[in-house]
N, C-alpha and C positions, 0 to 999 in steps of 0.2 A: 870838751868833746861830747857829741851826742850819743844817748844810750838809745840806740834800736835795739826795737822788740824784734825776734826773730819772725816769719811767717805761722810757724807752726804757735808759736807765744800769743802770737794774733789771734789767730784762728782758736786755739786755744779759750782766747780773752772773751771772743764773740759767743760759741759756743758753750760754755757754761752758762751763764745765764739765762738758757734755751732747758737745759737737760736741770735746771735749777725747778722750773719752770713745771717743766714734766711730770719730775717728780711729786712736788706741790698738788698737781692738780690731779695724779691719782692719789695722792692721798687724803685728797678732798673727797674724791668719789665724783662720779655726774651729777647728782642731785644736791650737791652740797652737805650729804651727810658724811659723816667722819668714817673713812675706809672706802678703799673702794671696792664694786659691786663683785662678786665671788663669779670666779670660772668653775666650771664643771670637771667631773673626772674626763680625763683625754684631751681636752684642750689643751695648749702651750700658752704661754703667757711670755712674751720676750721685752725685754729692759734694759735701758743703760746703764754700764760700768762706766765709771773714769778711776784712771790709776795715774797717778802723778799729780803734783803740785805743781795747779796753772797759774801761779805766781813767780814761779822759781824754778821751771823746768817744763818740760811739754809734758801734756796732758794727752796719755793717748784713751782715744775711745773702743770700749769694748761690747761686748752683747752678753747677754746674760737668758738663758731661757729656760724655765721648769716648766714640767708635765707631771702631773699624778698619771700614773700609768694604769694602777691598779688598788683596790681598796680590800682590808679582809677585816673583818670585827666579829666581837663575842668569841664563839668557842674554837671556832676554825683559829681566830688571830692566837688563842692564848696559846691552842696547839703547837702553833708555829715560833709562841715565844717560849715552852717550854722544851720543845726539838733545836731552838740556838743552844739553849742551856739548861739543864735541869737544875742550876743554884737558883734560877729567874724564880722569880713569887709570885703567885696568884693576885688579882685582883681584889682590890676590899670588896666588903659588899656595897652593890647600886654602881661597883664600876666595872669598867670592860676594855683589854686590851682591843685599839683599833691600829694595825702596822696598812702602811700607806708607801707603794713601788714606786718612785721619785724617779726622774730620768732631769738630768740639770747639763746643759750644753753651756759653752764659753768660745767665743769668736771674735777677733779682731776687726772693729772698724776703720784703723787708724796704722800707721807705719810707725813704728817698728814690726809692734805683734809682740815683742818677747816676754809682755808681765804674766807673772801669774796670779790665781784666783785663788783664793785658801775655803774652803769650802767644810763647811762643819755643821753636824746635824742639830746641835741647836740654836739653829737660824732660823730651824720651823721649828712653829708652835701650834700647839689646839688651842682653840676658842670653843664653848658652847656655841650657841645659836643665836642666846642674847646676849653673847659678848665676852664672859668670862673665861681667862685665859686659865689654861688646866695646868697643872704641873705636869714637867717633864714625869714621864714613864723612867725609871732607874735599872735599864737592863740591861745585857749582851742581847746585841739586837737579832734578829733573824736574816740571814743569807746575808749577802755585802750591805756593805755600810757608804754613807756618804761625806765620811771624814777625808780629804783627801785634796790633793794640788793642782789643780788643773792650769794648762797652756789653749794659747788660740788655737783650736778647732779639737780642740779635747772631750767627751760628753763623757758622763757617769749615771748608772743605773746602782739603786741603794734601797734598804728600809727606812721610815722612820718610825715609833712606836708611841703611841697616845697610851694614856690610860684615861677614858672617855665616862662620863653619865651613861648608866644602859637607857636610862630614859629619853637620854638627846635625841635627837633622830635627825640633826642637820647641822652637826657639828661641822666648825671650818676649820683649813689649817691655814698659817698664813707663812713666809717665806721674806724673811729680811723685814725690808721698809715698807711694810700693810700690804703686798701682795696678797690674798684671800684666794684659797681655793676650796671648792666643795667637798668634804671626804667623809661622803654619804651616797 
């Protein structure tokens, strides 16, 4: 007896190798340099999810979309991380808390619709300017958080918290698979 692939398995089959594709080539950048080229605060940056195994089950396609909404650094940020919590620490010196307003949307392209998105704040990270990735800040962070489980058409607004170079002055933050945005 013959084994058909179902429609969706099909479609499925075609379709990855497209969002394979995708992905690749921002993470190439346009010019061919490694990363691609950084959005600004208030810009949205939207991307493909897939959830499921397009081998073994349909592969439904989702959306995925961040915005830096807002940025605070130096004495204002640490204000605000010492008002989450007075256990939080001070800054060494030569560094500066920088907390970064995240707004992160989730949407279904595909039927069903019913996966979910596990979404966890260290999935962003800082970079310096020339590249070097900062360690995670180790705080209770300030106002909501973006630890949390999202459904198709779900959005969350959250902090994230740097502890940055005070000398940087063009730090990026990046968001999963080389997404790059400005948080300066």
């Amino acid at each position: 007896m013959r084994n058909r692939l179902s429609f969706g398995h099909r479609l499925a089959a075609l379709l990855l190798p497209v969002i394979v594709c995708f992905e690749l080539s921002w993470a190439q950048g346009p010019s061919g340099r490694k990363g691609p080229e950084s959005v600004p605060v208030g810009q949205a940056v939207t991307f493909p999810i897939q959830s499921g195994d397009s081998y073994s089950s349909y592969a439904e396609l989702y959306e995925g979309q961040v915005v830096v909404l807002e940025i605070i650094r130096g004495e204002r940020a640490w204000d605000a991380v010492k008002e989450a919590n007075a256990a939080n620490k001070p800054p060494q010196s030569g560094m500066e808390y920088l907390v970064a307003r995240i707004r992160f949307s989730y949407s279904t392209k595909s039927e069903p619709g019913n996966k979910s998105y596990l979404l966890r704040e260290n999935m962003f990270t800082a970079f310096s300017e020339d590249g070097k990735e900062y360690d995670p800040a180790s705080i209770t962070y300030p106002k909501a958080n973006l630890d949390t489980k999202l459904f198709a058409g779900d959005s969350v607004e959250g902090w994230v918290a740097f502890l940055v170079l005070k000398t940087d002055t063009k730090p990026l933050m990046s968001f999963g698979n080389g997404r790059r945005f400005q948080i300066y």
